[in-house]
FIKOLZA-1660 file (N, C-alpha, C; in steps of 0.1 Angstrom, whole numbers, plus 5000, padded with zeros to 4 digits):
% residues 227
   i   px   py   pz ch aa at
   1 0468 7676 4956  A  X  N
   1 0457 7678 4946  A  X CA
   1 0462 7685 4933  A  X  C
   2 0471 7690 4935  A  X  N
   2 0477 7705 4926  A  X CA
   2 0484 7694 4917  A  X  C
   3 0496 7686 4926  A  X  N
   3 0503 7679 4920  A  X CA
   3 0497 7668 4914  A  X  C
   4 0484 7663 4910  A  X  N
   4 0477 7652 4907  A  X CA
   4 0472 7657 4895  A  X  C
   5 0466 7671 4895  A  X  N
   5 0462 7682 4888  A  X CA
   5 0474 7683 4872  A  X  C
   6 0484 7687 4878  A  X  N
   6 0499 7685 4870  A  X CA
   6 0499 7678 4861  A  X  C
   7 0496 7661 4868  A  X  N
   7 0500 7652 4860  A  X CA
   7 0491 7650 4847  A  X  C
   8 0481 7652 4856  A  X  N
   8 0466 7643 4847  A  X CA
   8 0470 7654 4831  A  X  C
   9 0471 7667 4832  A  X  N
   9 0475 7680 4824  A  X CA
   9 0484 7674 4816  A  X  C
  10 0498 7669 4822  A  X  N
  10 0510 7667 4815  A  X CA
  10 0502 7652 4804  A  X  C
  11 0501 7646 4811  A  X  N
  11 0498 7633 4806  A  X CA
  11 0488 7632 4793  A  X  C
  12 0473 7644 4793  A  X  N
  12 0465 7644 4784  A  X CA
  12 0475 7657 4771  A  X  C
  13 0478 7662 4774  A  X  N
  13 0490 7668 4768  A  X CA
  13 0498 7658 4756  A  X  C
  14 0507 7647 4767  A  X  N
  14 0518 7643 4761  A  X CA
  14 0502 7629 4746  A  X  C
  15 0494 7630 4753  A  X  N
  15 0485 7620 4744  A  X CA
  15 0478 7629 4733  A  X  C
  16 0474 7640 4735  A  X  N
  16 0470 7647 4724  A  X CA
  16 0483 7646 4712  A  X  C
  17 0494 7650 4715  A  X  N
  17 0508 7653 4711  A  X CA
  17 0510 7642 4703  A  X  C
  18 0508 7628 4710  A  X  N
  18 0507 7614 4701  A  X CA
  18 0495 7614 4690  A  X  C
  19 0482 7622 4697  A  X  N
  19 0475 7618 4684  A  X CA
  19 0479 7628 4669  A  X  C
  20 0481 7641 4672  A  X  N
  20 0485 7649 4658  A  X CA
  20 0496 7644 4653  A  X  C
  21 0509 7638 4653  A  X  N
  21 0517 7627 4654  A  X CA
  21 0512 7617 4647  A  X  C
  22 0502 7610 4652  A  X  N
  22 0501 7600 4644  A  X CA
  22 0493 7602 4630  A  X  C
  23 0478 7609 4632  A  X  N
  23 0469 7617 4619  A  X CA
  23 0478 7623 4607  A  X  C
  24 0492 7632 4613  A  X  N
  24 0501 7633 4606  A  X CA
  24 0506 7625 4594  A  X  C
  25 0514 7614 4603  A  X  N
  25 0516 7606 4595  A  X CA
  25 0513 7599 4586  A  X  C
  26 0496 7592 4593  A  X  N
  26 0490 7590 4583  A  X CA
  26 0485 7599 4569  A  X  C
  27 0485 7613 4574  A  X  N
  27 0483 7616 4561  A  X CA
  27 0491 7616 4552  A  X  C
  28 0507 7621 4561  A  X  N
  28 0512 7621 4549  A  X CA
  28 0514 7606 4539  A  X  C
  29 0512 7594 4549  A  X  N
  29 0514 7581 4535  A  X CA
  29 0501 7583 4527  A  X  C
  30 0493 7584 4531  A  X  N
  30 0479 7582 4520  A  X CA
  30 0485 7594 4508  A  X  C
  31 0492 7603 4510  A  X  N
  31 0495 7616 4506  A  X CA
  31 0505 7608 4495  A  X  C
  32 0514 7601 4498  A  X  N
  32 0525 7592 4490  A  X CA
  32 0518 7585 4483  A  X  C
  33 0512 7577 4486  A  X  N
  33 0505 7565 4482  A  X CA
  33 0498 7568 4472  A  X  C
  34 0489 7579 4470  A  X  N
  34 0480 7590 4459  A  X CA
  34 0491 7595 4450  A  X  C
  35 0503 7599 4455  A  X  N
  35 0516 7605 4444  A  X CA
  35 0517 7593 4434  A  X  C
  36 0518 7578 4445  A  X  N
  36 0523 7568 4430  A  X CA
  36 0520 7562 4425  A  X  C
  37 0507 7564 4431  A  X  N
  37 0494 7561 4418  A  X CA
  37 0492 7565 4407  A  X  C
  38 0497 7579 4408  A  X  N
  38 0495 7586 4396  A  X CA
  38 0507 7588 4389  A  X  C
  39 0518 7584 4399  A  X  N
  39 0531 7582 4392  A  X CA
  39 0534 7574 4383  A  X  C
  40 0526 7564 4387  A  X  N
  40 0527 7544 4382  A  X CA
  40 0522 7544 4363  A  X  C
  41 0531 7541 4359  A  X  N
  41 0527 7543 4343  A  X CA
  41 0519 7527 4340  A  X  C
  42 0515 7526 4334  A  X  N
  42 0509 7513 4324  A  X CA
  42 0518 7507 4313  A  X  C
  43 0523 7495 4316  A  X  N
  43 0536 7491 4307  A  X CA
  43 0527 7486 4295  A  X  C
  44 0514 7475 4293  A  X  N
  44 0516 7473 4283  A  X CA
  44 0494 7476 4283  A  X  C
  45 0490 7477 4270  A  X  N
  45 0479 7481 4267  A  X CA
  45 0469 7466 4271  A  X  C
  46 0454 7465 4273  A  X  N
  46 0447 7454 4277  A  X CA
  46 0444 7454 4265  A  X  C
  47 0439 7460 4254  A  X  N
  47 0435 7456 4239  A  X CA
  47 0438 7464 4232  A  X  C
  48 0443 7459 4219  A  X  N
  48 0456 7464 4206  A  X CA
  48 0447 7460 4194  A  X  C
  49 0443 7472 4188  A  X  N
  49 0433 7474 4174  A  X CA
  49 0446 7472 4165  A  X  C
  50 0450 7463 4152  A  X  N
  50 0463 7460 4144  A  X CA
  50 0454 7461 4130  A  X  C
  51 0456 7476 4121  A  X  N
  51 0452 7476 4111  A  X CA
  51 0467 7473 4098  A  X  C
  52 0469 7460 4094  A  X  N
  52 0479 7455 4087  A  X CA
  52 0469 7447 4078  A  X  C
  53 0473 7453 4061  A  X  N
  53 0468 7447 4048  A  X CA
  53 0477 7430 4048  A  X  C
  54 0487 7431 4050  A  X  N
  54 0496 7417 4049  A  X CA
  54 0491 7405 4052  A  X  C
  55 0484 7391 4051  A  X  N
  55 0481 7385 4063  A  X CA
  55 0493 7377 4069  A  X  C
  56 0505 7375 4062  A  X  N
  56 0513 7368 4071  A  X CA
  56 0523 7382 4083  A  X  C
  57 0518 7390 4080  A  X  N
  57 0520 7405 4086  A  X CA
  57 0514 7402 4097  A  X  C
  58 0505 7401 4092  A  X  N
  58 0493 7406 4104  A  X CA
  58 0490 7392 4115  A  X  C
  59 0492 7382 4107  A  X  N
  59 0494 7371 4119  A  X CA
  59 0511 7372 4128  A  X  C
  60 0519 7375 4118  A  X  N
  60 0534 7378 4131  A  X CA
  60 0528 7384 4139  A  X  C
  61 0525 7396 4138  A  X  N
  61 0523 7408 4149  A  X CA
  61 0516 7403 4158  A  X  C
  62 0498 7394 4156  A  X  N
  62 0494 7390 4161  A  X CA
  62 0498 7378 4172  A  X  C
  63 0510 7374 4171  A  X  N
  63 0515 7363 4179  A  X CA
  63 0522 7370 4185  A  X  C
  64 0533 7383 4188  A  X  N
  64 0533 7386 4194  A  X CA
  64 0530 7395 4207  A  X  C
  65 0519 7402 4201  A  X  N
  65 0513 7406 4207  A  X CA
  65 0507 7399 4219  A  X  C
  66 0503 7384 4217  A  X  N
  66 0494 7376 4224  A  X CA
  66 0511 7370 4233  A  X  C
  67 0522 7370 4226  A  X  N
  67 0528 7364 4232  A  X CA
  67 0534 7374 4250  A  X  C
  68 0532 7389 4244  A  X  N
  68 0533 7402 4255  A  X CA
  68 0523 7399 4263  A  X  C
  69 0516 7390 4265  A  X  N
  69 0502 7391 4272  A  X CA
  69 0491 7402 4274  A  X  C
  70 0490 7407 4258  A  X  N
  70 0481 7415 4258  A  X CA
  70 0468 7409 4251  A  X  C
  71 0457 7411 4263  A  X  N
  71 0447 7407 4268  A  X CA
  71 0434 7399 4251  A  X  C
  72 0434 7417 4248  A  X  N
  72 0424 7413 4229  A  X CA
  72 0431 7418 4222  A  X  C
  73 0431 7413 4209  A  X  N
  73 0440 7419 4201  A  X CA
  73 0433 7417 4184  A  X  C
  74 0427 7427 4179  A  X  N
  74 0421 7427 4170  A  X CA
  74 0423 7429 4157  A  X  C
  75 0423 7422 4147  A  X  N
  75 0428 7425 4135  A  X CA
  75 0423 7433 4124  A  X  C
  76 0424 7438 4116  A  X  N
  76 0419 7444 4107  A  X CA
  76 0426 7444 4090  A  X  C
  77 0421 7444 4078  A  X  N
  77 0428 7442 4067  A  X CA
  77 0429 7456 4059  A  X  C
  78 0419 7460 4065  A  X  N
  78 0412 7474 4055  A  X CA
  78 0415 7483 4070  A  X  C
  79 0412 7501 4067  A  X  N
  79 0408 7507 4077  A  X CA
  79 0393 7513 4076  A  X  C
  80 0386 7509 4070  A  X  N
  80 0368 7513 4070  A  X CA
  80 0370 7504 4077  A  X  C
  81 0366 7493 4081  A  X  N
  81 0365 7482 4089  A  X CA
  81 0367 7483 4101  A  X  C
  82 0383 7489 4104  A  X  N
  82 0392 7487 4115  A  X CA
  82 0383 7503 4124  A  X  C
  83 0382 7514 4115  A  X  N
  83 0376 7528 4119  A  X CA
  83 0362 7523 4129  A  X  C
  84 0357 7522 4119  A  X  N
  84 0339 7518 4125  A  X CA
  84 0341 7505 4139  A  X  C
  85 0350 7497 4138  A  X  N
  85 0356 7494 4154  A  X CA
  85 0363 7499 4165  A  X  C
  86 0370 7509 4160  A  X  N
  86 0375 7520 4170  A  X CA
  86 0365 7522 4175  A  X  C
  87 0354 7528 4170  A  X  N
  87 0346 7538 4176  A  X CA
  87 0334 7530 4182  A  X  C
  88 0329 7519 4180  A  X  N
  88 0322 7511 4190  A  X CA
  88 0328 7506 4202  A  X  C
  89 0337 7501 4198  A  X  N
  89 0347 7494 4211  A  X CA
  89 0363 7497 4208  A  X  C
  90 0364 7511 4217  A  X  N
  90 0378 7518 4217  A  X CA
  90 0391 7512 4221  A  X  C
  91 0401 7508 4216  A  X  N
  91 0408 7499 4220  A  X CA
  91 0417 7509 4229  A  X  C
  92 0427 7501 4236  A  X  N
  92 0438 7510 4245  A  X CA
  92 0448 7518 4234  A  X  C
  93 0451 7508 4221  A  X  N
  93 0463 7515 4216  A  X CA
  93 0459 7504 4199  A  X  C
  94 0463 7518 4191  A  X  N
  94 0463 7511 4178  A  X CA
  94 0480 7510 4171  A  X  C
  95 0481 7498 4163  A  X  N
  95 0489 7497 4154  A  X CA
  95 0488 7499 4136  A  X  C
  96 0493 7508 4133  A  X  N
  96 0485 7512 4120  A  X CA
  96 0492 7512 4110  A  X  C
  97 0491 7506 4099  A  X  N
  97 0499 7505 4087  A  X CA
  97 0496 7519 4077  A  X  C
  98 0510 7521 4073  A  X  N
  98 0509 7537 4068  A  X CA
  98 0503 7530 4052  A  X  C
  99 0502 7524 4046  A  X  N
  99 0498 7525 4033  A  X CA
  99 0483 7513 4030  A  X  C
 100 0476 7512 4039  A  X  N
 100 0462 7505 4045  A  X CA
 100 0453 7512 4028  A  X  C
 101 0444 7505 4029  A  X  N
 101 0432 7510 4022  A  X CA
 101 0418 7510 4030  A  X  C
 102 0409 7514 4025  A  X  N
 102 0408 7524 4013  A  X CA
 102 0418 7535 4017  A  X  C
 103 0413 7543 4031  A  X  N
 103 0418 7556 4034  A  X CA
 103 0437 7548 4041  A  X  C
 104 0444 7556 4034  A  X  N
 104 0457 7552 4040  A  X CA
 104 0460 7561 4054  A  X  C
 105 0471 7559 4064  A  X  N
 105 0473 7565 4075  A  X CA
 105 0475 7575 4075  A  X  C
 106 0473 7587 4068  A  X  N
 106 0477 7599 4065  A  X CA
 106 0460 7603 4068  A  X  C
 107 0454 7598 4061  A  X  N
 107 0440 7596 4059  A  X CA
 107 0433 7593 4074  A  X  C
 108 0437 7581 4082  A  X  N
 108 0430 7576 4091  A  X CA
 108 0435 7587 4107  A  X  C
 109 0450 7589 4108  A  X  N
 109 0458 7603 4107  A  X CA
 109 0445 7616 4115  A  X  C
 110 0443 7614 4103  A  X  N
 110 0436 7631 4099  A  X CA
 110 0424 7628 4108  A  X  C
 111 0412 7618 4105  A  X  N
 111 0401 7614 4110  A  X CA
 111 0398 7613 4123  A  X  C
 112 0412 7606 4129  A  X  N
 112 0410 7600 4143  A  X CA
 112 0419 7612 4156  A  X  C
 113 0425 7620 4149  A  X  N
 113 0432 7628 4157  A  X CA
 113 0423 7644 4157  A  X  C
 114 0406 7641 4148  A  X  N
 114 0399 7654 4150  A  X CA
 114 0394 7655 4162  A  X  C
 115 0393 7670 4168  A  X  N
 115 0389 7664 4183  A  X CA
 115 0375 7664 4183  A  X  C
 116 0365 7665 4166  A  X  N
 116 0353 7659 4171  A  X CA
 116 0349 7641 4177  A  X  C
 117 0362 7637 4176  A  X  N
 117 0367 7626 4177  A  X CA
 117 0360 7621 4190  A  X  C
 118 0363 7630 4200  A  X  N
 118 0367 7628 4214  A  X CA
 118 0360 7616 4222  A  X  C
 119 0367 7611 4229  A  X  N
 119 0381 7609 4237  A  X CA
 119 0388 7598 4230  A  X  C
 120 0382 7591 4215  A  X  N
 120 0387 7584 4204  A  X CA
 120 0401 7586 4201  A  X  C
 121 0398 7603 4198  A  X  N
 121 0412 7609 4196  A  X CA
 121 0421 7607 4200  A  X  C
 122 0422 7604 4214  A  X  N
 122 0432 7605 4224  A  X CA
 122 0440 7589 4226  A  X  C
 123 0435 7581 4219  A  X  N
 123 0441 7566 4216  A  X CA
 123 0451 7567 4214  A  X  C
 124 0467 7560 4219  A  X  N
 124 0476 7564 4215  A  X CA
 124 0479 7553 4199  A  X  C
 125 0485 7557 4192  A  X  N
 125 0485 7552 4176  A  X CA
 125 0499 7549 4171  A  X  C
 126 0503 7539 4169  A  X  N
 126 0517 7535 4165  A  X CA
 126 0519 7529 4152  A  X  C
 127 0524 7539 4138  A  X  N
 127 0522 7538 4126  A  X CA
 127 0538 7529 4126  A  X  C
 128 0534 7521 4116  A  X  N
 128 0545 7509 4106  A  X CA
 128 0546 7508 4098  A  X  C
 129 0558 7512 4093  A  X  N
 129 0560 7515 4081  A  X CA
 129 0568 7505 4069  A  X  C
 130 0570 7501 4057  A  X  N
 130 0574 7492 4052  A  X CA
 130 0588 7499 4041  A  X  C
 131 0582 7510 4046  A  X  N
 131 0597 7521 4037  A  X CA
 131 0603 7528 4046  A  X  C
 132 0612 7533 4049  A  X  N
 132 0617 7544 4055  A  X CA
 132 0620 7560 4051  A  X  C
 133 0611 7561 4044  A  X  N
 133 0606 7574 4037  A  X CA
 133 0607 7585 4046  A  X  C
 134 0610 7600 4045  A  X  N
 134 0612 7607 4051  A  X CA
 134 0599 7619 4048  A  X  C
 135 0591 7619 4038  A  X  N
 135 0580 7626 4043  A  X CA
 135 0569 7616 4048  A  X  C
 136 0570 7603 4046  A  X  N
 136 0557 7596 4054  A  X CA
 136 0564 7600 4070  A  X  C
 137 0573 7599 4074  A  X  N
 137 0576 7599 4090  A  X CA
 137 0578 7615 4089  A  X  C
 138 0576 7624 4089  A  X  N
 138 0573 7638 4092  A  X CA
 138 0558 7637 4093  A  X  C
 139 0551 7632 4082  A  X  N
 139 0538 7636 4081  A  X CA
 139 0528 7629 4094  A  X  C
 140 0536 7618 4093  A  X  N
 140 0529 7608 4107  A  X CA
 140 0531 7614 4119  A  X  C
 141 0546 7622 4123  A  X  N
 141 0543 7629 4131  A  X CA
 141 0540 7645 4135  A  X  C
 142 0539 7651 4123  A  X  N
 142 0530 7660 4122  A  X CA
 142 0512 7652 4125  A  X  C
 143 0511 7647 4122  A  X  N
 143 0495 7643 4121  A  X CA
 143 0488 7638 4139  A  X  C
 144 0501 7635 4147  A  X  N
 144 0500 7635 4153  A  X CA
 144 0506 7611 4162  A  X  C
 145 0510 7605 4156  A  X  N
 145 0515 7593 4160  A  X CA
 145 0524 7593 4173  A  X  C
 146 0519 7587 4177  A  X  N
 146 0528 7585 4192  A  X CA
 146 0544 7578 4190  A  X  C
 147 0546 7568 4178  A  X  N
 147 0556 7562 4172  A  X CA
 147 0552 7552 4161  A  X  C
 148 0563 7557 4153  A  X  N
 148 0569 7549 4145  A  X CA
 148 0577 7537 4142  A  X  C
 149 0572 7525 4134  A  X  N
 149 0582 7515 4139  A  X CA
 149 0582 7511 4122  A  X  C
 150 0594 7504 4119  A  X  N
 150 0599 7500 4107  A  X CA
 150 0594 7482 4103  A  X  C
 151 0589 7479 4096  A  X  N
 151 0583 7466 4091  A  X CA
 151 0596 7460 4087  A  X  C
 152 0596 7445 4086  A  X  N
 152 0594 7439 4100  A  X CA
 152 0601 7443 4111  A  X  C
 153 0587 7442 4122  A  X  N
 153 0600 7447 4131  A  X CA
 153 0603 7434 4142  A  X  C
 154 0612 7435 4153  A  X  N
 154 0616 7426 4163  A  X CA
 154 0605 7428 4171  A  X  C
 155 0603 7418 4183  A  X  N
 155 0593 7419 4196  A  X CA
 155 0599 7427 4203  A  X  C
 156 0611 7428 4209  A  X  N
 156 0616 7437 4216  A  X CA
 156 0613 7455 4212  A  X  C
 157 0614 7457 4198  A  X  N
 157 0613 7471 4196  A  X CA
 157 0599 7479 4195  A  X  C
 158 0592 7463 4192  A  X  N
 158 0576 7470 4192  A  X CA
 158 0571 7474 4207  A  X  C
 159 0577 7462 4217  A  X  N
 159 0573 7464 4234  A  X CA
 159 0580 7477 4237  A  X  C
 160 0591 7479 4232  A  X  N
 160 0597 7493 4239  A  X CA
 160 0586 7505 4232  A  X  C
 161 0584 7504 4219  A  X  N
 161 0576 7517 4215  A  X CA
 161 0562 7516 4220  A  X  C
 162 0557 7506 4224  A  X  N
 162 0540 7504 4226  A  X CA
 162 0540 7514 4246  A  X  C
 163 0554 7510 4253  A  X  N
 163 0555 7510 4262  A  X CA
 163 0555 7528 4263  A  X  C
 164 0565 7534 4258  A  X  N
 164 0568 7544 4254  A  X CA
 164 0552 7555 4248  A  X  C
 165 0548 7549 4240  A  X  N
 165 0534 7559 4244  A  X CA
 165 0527 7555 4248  A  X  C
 166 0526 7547 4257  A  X  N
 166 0517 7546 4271  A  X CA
 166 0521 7557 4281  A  X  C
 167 0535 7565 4281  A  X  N
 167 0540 7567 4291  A  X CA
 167 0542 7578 4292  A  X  C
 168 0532 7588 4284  A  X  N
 168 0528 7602 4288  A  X CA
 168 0539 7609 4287  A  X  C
 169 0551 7604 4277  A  X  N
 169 0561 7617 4272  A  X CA
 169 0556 7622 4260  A  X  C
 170 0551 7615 4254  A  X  N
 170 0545 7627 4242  A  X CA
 170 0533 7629 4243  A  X  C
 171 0531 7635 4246  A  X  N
 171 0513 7642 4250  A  X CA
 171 0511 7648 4242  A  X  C
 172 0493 7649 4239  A  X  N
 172 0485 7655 4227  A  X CA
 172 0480 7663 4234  A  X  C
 173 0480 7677 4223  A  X  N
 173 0473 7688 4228  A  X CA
 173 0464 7690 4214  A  X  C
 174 0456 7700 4220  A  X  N
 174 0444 7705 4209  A  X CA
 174 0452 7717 4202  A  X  C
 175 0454 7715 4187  A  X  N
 175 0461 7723 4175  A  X CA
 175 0450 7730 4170  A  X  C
 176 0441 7739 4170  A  X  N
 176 0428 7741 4158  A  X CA
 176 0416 7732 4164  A  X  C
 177 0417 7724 4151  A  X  N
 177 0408 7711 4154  A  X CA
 177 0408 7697 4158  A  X  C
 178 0426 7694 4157  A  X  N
 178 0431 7685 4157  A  X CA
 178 0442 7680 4170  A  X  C
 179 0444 7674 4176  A  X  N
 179 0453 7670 4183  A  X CA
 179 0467 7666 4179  A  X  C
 180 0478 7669 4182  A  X  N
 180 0489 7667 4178  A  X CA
 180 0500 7664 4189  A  X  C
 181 0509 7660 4186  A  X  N
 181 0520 7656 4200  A  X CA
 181 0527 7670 4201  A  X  C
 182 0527 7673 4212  A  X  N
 182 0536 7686 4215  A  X CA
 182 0550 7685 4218  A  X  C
 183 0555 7698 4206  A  X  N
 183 0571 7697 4206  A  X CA
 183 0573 7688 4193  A  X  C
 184 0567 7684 4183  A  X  N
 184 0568 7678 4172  A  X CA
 184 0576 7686 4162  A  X  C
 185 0570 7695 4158  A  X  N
 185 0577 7709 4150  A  X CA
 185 0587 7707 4154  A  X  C
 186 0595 7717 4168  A  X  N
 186 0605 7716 4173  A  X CA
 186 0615 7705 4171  A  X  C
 187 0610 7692 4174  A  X  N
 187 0620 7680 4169  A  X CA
 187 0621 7681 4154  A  X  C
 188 0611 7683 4142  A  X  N
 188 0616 7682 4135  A  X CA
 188 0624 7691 4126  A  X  C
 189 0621 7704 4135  A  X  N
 189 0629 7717 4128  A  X CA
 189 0643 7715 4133  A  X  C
 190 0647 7708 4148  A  X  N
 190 0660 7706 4152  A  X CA
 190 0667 7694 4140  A  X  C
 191 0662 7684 4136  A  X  N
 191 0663 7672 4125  A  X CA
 191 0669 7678 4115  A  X  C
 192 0664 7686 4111  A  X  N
 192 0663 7697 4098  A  X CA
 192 0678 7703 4095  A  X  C
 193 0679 7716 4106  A  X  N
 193 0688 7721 4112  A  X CA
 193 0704 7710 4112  A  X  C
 194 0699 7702 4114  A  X  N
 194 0712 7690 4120  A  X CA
 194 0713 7682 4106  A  X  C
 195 0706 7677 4096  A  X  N
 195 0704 7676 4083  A  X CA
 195 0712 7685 4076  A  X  C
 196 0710 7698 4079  A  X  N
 196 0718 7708 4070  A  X CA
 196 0732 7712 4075  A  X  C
 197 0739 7710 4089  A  X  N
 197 0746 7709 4091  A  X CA
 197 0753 7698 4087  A  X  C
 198 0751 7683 4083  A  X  N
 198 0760 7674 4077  A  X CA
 198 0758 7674 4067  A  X  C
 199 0751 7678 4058  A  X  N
 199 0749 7680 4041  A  X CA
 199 0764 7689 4039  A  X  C
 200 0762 7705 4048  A  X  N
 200 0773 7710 4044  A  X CA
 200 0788 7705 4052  A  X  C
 201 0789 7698 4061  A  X  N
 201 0800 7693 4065  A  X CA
 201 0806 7680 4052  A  X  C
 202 0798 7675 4047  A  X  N
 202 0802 7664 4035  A  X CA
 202 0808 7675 4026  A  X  C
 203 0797 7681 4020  A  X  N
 203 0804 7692 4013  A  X CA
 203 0815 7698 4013  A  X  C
 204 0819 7701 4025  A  X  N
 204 0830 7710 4032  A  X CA
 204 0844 7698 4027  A  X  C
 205 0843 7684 4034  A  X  N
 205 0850 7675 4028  A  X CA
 205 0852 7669 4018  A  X  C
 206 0841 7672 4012  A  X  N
 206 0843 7669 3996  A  X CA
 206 0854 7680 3991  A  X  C
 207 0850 7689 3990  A  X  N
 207 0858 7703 3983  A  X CA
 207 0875 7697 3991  A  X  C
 208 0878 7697 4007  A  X  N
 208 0891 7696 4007  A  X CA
 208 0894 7683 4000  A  X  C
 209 0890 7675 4001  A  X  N
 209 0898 7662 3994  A  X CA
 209 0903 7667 3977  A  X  C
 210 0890 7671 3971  A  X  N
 210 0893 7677 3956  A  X CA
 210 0907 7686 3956  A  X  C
 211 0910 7693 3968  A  X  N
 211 0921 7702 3967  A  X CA
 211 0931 7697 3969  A  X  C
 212 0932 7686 3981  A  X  N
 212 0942 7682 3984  A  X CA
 212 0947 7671 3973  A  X  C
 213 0938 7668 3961  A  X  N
 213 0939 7660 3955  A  X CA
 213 0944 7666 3941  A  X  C
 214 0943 7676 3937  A  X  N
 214 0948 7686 3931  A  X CA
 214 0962 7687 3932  A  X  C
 215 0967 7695 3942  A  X  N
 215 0975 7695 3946  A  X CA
 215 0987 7686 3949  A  X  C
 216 0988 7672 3951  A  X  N
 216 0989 7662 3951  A  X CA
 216 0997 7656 3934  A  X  C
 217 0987 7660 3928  A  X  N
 217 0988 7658 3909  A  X CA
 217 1000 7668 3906  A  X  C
 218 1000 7679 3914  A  X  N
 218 1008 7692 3908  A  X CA
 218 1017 7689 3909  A  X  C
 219 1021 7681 3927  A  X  N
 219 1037 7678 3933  A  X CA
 219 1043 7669 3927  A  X  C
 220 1029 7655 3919  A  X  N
 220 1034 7643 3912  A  X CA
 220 1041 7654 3896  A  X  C
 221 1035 7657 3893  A  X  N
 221 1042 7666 3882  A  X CA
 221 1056 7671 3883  A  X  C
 222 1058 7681 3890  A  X  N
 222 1069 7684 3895  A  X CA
 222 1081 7674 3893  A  X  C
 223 1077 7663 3902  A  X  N
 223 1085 7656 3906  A  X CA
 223 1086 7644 3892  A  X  C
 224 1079 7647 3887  A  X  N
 224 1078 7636 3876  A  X CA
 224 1090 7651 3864  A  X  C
 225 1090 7660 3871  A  X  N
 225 1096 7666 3856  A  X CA
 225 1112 7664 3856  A  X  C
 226 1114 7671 3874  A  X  N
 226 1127 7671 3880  A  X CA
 226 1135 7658 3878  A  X  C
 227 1132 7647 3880  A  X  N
 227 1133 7631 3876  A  X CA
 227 1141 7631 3862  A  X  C
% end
């Protein structure tokens, strides 16, 4: 009886042991499976608001956009137009031409990244530029742009940048009143920094060449006297 006693013990034992074992494991996959969900980025947007004045602009873009299999894709010539459609029907991601009318991207910029905005604000925004101007791209990303792309551009470079702020490395935080990408400053104060380091490194080579080139004239003299 004792020894029957034993077993039945050992046995409900060794089956308890299997079930925390198994509840375990299952938690921990549901536990994974919740990590890479939220790991899992979004490669390309389901609808792309495209404020471009151009129309043969604005139809390239448009073809490839549709050709990315992105879902709506809405056009716009003006940004009063393109604004007052954001905000009825918020798109995933805008494409914005920096010199638009009436209000230009500096302008639309300022509007859309207020956080009375919200959750508007938080649209990620990819300004296009037709110059390569060095205060329009400070100011776009001071204002807060997820990226910058250069007019015309290739299908490949627009999918890498559209992809890229989908993908939660530049995040917006609340500045004041405004939302801005964090670490922006920093990149551009390092830019800066690195700017003035090769300004004076040209410099630095300019002056030796002049010397060595000096120099050079003195020995041709010399040697032109000795002769």
């Amino acid at each position: 009886m004792v020894r029957l006693l034993s077993i039945f013990i050992i046995k409900s034992s060794a089956l308890f042991l299997h079930k925390i074992l198994f509840f375990s494991c299952v938690n921990v996959m549901c536990k994974m499976q919740d990590d890479s969900k939220k790991k899992k980025v979004k490669e390309k947007p389901d609808s792309v608001l495209v404020i471009e004045p151009n129309r043969e602009m604005q139809r390239l873009i448009r073809t490839m956009l549709l050709a990315y299999d992105i879902r709506e894709v809405r056009t716009f010539f003006d940004s009063e137009k393109a604004a007052n459609s954001m905000v009825s029907d918020p798109p995933d991601m805008v494409l914005l031409d920096w010199e638009v009318a009436p209000f230009n991207g500096e302008g639309f910029l300022k509007l859309f990244r207020n956080k009375k905005m919200y959750p508007v604000c938080l649209i990620p925004i990819i300004v296009m530029l037709s110059e390569a101007k060095k205060n329009w791209v400070e100011c776009a990303m001071k204002l807060g742009a997820h990226a910058i792309i250069a007019k015309p551009m290739a299908p490949n470079a627009l999918f890498e940048r559209m992809k890229w702020a989908l993908s939660g490395e530049r995040e917006l935080i609340l500045d004041g009143n405004s939302y801005i990408i964090t670490g922006v400053d920093e990149r551009l104060a390092i830019e800066e920094k690195r700017k003035k380091q090769m300004d004076s490194a040209r410099e630095y080579q300019a002056s030796q060449f002049a010397e060595m080139l000096s120099i050079q004239n003195d020995i041709d003299k010399i040697l032109g006297t000795s002769i």
